[in-house]
N, C-alpha and C positions, 0 to 999 in steps of 0.2 A: 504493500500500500504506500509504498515511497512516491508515487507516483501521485499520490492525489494533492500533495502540494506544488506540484509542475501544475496544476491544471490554473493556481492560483496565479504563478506568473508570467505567463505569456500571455495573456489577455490584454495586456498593454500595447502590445508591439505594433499598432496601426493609425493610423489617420483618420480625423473626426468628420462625422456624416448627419443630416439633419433628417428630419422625420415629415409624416404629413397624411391624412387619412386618405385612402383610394382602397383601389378593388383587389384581394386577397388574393393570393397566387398559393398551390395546395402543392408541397413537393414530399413525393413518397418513397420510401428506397428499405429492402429487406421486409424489415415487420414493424416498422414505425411511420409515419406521415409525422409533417407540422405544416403551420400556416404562416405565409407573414405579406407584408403588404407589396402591391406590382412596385412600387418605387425603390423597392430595398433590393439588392444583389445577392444572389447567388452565388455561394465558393464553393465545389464539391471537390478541391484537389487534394483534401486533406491533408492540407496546410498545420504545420504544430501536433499531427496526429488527432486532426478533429475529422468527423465522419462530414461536418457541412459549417460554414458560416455563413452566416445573411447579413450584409452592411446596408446601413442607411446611408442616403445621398449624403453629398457630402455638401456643406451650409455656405464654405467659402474657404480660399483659396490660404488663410490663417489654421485653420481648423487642426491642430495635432493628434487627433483622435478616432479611429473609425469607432461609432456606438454600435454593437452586433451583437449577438447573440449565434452561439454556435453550440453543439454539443462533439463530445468525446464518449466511446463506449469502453468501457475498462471490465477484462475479464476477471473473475474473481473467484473462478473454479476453483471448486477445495477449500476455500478458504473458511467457509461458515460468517461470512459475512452480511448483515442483513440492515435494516436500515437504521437501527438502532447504534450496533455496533458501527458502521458507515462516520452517522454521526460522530458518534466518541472518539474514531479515528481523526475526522477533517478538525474537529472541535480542539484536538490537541497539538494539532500541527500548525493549525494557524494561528495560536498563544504564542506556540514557541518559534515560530518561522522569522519574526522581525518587530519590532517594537510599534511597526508605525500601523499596522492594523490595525483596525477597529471594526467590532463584530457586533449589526444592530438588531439582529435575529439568528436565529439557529433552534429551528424545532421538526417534528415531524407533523405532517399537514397532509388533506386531503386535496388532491385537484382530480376533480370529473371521479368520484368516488375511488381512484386508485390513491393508497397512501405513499410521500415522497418527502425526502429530507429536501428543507430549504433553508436556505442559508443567504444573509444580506450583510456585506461588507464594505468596507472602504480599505486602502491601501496604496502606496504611492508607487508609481514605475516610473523611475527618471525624475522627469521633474514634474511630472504630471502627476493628480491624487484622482485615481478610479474609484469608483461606486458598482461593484459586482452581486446579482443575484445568480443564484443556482441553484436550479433544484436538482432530486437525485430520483431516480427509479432504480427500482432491482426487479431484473426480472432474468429466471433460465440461466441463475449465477454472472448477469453481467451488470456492470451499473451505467446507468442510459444520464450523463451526467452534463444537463441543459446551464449555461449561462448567459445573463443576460450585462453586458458591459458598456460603461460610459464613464463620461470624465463627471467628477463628482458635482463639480457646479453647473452641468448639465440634466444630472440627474432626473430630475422631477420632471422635466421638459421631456423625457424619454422615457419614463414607468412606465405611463400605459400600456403606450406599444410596446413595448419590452415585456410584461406582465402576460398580454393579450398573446406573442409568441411563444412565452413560453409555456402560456397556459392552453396553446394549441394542442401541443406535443399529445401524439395518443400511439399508442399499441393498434398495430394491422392484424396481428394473431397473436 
């Protein structure tokens, strides 16, 4: 499980994108779908070892940040890992990871009746201070592990739709 504090810092590493309501574009791939809006981009090169990221436009030619939301699948076979324990793993890693965290949630929660750890944090990359949500599924020993990122004093300007992506996210079987 060394790997699930990598998942905390690389979510920095792109160029900021702005938001805007339109019509939903549905992208489906193995046994999962999600939703996110026609304005937002598509990455399926799995970049950083993520299965997909969706960027928002980007606001202007200053912007250091892409706002996105991506998920990573992490196998966990064998391990008896479940959401709980999940929890207590990222919950201890990211106390001890850097000082400059800050953790304004951390519980387990139902979205669309399937229960999933979610977690809401702040933290800095470089010289920029991110605001990251993620939530987690376990499902068939693997964890289906959804973030939602932005530059913190952008934050609030990007929930929604950040929220409304990740709370797309469903199981195909």
């Amino acid at each position: 499980m060394r790997f699930l504090l990598a998942f905390t810092l690389f979510f920095g590493a792109h160029f900021c994108f702005a938001q805007a309501d339109e019509t939903k574009i549905f992208f489906s791939k193995d046994n999962f779908k999600i939703q996110y809006p026609q304005h937002w981009r598509l990455d399926t090169s799995k970049m950083m070892g993520t299965e997909f990221f969706v960027f928002s436009p980007s606001e202007n030619e200053s912007d250091k940040f892409v706002e996105n939301v991506n998920l990573m699948i992490q196998d966990l076979s064998g391990q008896g890992i479940d959401l709980e324990k999940y929890k207590q793993i990222t919950d201890t890693q990211i106390v001890g990871a850097t000082p400059d965290y800050e953790v304004f949630e951390s519980s387990i929660i139902k979205i669309k009746n399937k229960k999933c750890f979610k977690i809401t944090y702040a933290m800095n990359q470089g010289e920029l201070r991110l605001r990251m949500t993620s939530i987690c599924f376990i499902k068939n020993e693997k964890a289906y592990l959804l973030t939602f990122g932005s530059e913190f004093n952008k934050y609030d300007a990007y929930k929604k739709i950040g929220e409304e992506i990740l709370d797309s996210f469903s199981f195909t079987k």
